[in-house]
N, C-alpha and C positions, 0 to 999 in steps of 0.2 A: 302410276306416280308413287314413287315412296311415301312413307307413310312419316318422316321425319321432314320432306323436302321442302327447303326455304328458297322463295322465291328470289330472286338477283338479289330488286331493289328496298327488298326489306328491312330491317335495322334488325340490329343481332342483340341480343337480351343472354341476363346470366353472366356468367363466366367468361365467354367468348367475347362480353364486348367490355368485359375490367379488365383485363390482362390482355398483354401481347406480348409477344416471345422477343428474344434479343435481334433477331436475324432481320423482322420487320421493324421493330424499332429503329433497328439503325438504317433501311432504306427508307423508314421513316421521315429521320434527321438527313436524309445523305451526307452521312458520314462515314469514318473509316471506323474499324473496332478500337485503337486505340485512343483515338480521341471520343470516342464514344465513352469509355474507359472512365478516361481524366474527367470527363464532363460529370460524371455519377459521382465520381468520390469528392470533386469541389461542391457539387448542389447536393450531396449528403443522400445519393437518390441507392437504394440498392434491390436487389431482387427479392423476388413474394414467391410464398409459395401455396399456391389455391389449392382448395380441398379437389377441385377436379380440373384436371389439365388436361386442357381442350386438345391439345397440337403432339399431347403426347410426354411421358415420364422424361423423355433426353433431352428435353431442353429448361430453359432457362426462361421463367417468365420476370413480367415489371408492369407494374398498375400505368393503365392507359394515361392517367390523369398524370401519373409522374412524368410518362414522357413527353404530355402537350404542355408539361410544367419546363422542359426542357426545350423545347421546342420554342417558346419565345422567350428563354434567355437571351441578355446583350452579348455572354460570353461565347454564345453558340456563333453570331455572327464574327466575334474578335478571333475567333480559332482558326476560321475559314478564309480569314484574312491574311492571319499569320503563315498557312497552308500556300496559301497563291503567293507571297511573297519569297517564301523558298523554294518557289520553283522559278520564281523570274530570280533570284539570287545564282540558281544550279544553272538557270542557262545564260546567263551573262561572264561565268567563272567558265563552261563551255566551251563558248564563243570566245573568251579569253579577253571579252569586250572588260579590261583594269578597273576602268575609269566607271563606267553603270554600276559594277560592283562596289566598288568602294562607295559609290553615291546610295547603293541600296541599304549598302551595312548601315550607314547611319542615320535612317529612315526605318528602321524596324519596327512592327507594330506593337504598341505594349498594354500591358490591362494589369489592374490591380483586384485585389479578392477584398479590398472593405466592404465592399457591397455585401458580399456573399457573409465579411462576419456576421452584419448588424440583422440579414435578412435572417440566418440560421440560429441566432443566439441574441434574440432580444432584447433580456435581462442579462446583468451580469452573473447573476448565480446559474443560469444554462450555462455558458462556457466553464464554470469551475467547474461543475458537474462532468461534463468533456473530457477533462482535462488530464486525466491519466495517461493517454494511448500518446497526446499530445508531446505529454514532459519524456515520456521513455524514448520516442521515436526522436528528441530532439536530443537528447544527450546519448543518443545512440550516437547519428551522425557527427556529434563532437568530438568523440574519440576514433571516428573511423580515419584512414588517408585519403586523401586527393588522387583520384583516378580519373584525369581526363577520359578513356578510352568507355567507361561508365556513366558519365556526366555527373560524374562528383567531383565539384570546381571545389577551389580553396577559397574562393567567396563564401561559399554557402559552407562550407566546415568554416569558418569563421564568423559566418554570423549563429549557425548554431551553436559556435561554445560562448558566443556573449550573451545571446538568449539564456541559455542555461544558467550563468554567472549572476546573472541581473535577478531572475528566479531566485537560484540559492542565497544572495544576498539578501532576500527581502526576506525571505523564510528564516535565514540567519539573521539576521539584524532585527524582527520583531517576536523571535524564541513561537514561532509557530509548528516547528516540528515535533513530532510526538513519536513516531516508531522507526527501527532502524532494520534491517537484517542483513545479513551475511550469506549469500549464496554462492552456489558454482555458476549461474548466471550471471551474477552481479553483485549489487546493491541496494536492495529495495528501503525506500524510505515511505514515511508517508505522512503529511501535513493537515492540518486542518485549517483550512482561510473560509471567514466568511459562515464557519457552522459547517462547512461541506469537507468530508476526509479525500486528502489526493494522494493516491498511491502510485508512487513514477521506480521505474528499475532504472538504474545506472550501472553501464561496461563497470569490468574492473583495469585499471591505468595499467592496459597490456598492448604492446603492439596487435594490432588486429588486421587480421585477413580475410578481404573479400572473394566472398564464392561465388561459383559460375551459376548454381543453381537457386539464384536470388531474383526476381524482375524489379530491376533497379529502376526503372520507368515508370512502375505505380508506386513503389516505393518513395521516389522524389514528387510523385504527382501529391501524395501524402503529405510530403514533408514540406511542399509549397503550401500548404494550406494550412498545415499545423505552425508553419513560422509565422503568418500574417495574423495566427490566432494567439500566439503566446506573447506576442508584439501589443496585442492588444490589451490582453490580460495583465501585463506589467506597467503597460501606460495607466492603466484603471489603479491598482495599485500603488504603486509608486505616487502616482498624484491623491490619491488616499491619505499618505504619509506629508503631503508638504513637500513632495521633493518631485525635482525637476525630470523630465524623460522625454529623448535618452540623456543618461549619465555622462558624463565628463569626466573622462579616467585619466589620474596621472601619468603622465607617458615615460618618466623612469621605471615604475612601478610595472607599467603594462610591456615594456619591453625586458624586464624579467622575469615573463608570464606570471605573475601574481597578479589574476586578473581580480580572484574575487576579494582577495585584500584590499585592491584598488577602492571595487565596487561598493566595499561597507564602510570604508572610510567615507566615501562619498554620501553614501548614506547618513551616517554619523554626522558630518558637517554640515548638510542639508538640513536635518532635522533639529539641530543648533539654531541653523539661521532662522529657520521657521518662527524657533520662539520668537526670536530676537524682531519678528516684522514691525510686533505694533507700536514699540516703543519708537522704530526708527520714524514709524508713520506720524507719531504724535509731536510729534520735534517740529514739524511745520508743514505744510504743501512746497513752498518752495526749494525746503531741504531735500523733502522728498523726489522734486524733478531732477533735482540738480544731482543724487544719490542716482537715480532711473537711467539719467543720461550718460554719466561717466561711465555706468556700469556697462550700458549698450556698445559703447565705446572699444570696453575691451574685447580680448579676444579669446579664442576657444583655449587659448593653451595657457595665457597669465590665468583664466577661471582654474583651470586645471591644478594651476602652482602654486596658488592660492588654498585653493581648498585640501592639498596636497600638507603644507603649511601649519595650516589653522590646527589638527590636532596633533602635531609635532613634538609637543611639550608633553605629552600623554604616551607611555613607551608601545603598550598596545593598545592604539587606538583603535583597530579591528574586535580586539577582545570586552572593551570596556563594556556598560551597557549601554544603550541607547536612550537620550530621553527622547522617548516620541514627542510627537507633537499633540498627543491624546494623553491625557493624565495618567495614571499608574489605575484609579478606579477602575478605570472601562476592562481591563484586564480580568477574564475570567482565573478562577481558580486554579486551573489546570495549568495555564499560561504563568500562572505566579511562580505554581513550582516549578515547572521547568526552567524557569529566571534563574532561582537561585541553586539550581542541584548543582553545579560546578561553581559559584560565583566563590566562593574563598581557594580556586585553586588557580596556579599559575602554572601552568603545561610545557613542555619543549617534546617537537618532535626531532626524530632521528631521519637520518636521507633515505633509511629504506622504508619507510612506513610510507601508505597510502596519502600521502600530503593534504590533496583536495577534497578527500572524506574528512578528514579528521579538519579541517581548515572552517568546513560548511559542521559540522556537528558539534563541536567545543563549541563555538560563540553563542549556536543557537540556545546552549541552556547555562550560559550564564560564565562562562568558563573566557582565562586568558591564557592565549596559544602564541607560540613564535615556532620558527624550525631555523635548520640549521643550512642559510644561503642568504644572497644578499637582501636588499628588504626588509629583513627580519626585526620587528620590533625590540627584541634583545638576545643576547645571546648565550648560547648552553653554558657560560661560566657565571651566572648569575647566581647569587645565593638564594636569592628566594621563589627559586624555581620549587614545586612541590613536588610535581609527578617529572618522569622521562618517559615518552613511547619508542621503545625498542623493539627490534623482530631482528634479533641474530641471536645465534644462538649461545656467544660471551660477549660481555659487554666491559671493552679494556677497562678504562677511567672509571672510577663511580666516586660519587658526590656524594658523602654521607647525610647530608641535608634533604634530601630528595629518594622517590622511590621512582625505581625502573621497573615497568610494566611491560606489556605485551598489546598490542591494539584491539585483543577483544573487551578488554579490562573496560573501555569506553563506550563501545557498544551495548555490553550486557550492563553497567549502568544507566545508560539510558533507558532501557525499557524497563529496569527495575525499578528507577524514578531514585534510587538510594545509591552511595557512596559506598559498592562494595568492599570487603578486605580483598586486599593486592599478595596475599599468599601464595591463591593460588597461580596468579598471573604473571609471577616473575619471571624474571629472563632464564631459559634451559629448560622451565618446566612445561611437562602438556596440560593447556588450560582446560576448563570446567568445560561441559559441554554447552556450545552455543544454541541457547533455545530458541526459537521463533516467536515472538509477540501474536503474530498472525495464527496460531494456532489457540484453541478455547481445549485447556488440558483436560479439563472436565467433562467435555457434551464427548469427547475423544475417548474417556475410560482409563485411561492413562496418565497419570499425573509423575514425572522425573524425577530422580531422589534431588537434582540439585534445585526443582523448580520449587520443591517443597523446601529447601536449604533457603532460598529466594522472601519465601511467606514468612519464615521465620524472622529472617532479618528484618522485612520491612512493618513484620507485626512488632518487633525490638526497636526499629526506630520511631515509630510512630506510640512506643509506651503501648499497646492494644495489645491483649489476652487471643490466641485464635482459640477460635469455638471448637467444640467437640462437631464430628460427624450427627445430623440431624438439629442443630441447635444453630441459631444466628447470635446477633451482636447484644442483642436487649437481652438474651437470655445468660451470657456474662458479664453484662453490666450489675445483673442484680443475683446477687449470688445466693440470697438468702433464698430466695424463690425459687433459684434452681435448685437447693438441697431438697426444697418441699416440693417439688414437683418430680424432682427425681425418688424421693420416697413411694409417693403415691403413683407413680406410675409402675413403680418394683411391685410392689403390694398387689396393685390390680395385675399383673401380669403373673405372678406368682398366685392370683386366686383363680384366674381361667386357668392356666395351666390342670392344678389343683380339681378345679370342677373336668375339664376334658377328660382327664386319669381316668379318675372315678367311672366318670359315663363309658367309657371303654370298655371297661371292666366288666361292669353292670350287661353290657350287651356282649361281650363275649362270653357271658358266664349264662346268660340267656339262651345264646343259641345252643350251647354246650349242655344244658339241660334239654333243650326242644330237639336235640338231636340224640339222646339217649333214650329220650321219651318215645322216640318214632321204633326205637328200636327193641320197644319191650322191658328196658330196665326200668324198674321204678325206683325211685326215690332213696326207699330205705335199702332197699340193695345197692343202691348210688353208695349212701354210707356207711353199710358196713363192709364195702368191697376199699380196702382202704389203697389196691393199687389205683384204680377208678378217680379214686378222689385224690392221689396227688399229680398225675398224670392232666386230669383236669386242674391242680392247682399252678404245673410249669407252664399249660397253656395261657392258663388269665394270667402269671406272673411275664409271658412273654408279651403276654398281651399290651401289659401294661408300658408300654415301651414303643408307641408308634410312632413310624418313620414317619419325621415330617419332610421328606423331600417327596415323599410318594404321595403324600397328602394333598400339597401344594400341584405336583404332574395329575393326580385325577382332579383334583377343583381346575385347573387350567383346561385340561381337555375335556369337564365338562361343558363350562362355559364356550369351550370355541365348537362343542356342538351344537347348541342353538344359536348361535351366531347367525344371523344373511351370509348369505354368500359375497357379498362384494366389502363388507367388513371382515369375512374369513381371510380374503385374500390380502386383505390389506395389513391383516393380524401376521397371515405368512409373510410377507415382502419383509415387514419390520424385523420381524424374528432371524428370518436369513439376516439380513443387514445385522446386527447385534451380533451375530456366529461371528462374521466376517467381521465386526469391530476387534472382538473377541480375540479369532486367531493372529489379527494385526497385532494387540495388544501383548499375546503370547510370543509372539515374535520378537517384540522389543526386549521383552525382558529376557528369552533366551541370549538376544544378540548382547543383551547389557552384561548378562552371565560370562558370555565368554572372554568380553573384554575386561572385566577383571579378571577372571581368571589370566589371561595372558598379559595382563598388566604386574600380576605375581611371580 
């Protein structure tokens, strides 16, 4: 008998009875693989990987308990239902039996995922936390085309750019956006709702083509689930706000796709009425029914026409600010300034600038925006237009009232939090380099000649001194204390210095005697040989002069010889890493080199 052999009816212990591979899971469930698929990524189940794999390194394991967590889901039966249904659909269309078919098409089975939100995301701060992979994948699909032959229906491209819309409005209409950036990928932005930072990418407004080497099928499984969750998340919100979800969009408005113009007007008006509840409440009960009743009365499109209406007399009422329904207090600091960084400018875009970036980015920090089509709160002959967003490269007409910029000019203000100068961003010129907020230029080694151009300005707007390298804020608030500490730190560094000399000297001039000494010269022959003594005096004069980089390489290398070993190594990984900062760093600045030079 082996020496390992387990009897049949034994129970299996260890590793062997936590995990099981993908192949028996799914004769497990009897299921197919791709429903097996869809099942994992709606119950959020995904693969383990055990320090020891019982079945072998090629496969694919998943905790036991996940799968008998799978195993009596309701949605596992709704799948198997929908399964059996498209085959009695396939063989009724067959048979060419019209009339079963059509009777089956409108009997389809259906299932919804609230379940699966409330059971996966408890709290609402779990689903913000989510919520990055969420927002990218859903304004991914909003700019993609309708490809029946994919199962990319114009339903669902339609409901994810209202999703997206309703998003950027709220994030726009309560100035909760904080970083912006400019890639070859996209868009990246990133918000703070709630305490919690969301970083979502967005296409840029380009015709897009779908590739063959894409599985559109988890892809959509995904994006089923990410829409029932961000439906959720803006319900939570929006009723946060006092306002009603979903929204009621103007339908002139919305058939000029200015969807999310619609959306913050709606916003805006909403949050009006909010005020306006309890006064109407206090006027009577019976006023009040009789208010409740009418209102029920009407219908989805006068609510629309209405609200459409209400801030009419206001020329952007997209741009204005919002009075929440929460006092101006509750607003933290950060949220304050971003209210006001654009609130004294009045904006006009151009037809070629990125519209719905620039639409979602102006309002959120304070700023009023119109462009150039119908809709448009006012129009480019306005005198008290400030700024113009241009991107050609001559701009016919010009306003002397107004300056014409470039669209990064809007961007790199926002993450400088300041109203940069428009010099270098005018129309013809190549603007400053776009920097990334996402990057810490510091912990990098690196810091931009324009990022340091950046500190200056916003230590000038802010009135604030920047500090010397080694010194913080308190120690230029008091300047007297930093004369005397900069004194006394000279002094003591000028008297080690001073004492190190010395003692060099002292032992150089030591061993220079112990070593003439070994060799029979004595002393006074020392002195009256007077080549002797100045030969010994270039030495200790050379002496006198030691290299501190060699100083600093033997005190380093002696410390990393008593070092442990598992600290040496740790000492090396960093060290490489630092090279490799290093040569990164060397790199930019050569690359920086040549573009001026070819800038000359």
């Amino acid at each position: 008998m082996p020496k390992h052999y387990r009897p049949p009816g034994k129970k299996k212990e260890g590793n062997a009875a936590k995990y099981i591979t993908r192949t028996k899971a799914i004769h497990y469930l009897q299921i197919n693989l791709s429903t097996f698929r869809r099942l994992c990524i709606l119950k959020g189940v995904f693969p383990r990987e055990p320090k020891k794999k019982v079945e072998g390194n090629h496969k694919t394991y998943y905790h036991m308990k996940d799968i008998m967590f799978l195993a009596h889901d309701p949605l596992l039966e709704k799948f198997r239902d929908i399964r059996a249904y498209d085959r009695k659909v396939k063989k009724a269309i067959a048979k060419k039996n019209k009339d079963l078919a059509t009777r089956l098409l409108t009997r389809k089975p259906s299932y919804t995922l609230d379940r699966l939100i409330r059971e996966r995301y408890p709290q609402f701060i779990d689903a913000l936390r989510d919520l990055d992979d969420c927002l990218t994948m859903v304004h991914l699909f909003a700019a993609l085309p309708a490809v029946e032959s994919e199962r990319v229906q114009v339903k669902r491209i339609h409901n994810c750019r209202r999703l997206s819309h309703e998003w950027q409005a709220y994030i726009s209409r309560t100035h909760r956006l904080r970083k912006t950036f400019i890639s070859v990928k996209g868009i990246y932005y990133q918000a703070e709702v709630e305490g919690q930072k969301i970083t979502w990418l967005t296409p840029h407004a380009l015709q897009q083509v779908l590739t063959d080497d894409v599985d559109f099928n988890v892809m959509l499984t995904f994006l089923e689930f990410y829409e029932t969750l961000l439906a959720f998340v803006n319900f939570k919100l929006y009723h946060s706000r006092n306002v009603k979800y979903p929204p009621i969009l103007d339908p002139r408005l919305e058939a000029l796709a200015a969807d999310l113009y619609a959306l913050s007007r709606y916003v805006a008006a909403s949050s009006r009425s909010a005020q306006l509840k309890p006064d109407d409440i206090s006027s009577g009960p019976e006023q009040a029914e009789v208010k409740e009743a009418s209102t029920a009365d009407e219908s989805d499109l006068r609510l629309a026409q209405l609200q459409h209406q209400l801030p009419s007399n206001e020329p952007g009422a997209l741009m204005n600010l919002v009075e929440d329904a929460s006092s101006e207090n509750d607003d933290d600091e950060e949220t304050r300034e971003c209210k006001s960084l654009f609130k004294s400018l009045k904006i006009f875009l151009s037809r070629e600038v990125p519209r719905e970036a620039l639409l979602f980015i102006i309002p959120a920090f304070g700023g009023t925006v119109s462009w150039d089509g119908d809709g448009a709160p006012f129009r480019e002959a306005d005198e008290s237009i400030t700024h113009q967003i241009v991107d050609r490269p001559t701009q016919g007409h010009i306003f002397l009232s107004r300056e014409f910029v470039q669209p990064q000019w809007v961007f790199d203000c926002v993450n400088a939090r300041i109203i940069l100068p428009t010099d270098g961003y005018m129309v013809g010129r190549v603007p400053p380099p776009h920097l990334s907020p996402f990057v810490d230029n510091e912990a990098e080694g690196y810091v931009p000649e324009y990022a340091e151009t950046i500190k200056r300005l916003q230590a000038a707007a802010k009135k604030q001194l920047l500090p010397m390298p080694g010194m913080d804020n308190r120690d230029v608030d008091d300047a007297q204390n930093l004369l005397v500490e900069g004194i006394i730190d000279r002094t003591e560094a000028n008297e080690a210095a001073e004492r190190k000399r010395k003692m060099a000297i002292r032992e150089k001039q030591y061993h220079d005697e112990l070593k003439l000494e070994l060799q029979g010269i004595t002393y006074s022959a020392v002195l009256s040989n007077k080549d002797v003594q100045s030969s010994v005096e270039d030495t200790v004069v050379d002496a006198s002069f030691p290299d501190p980089e060699q100083i600093v390489e033997d005190t380093r290398n002696m410390s990393q010889v008593v070092m442990p070993r598992k600290k040496r190594k740790l000492y090396e990984a960093m060290q490489i890493s630092n090279s490799r900062k290093r040569a990164q760093v060397n790199l930019y600045k050569e690359r920086k080199k040549k573009a001026d030079q070819a800038s000359k």
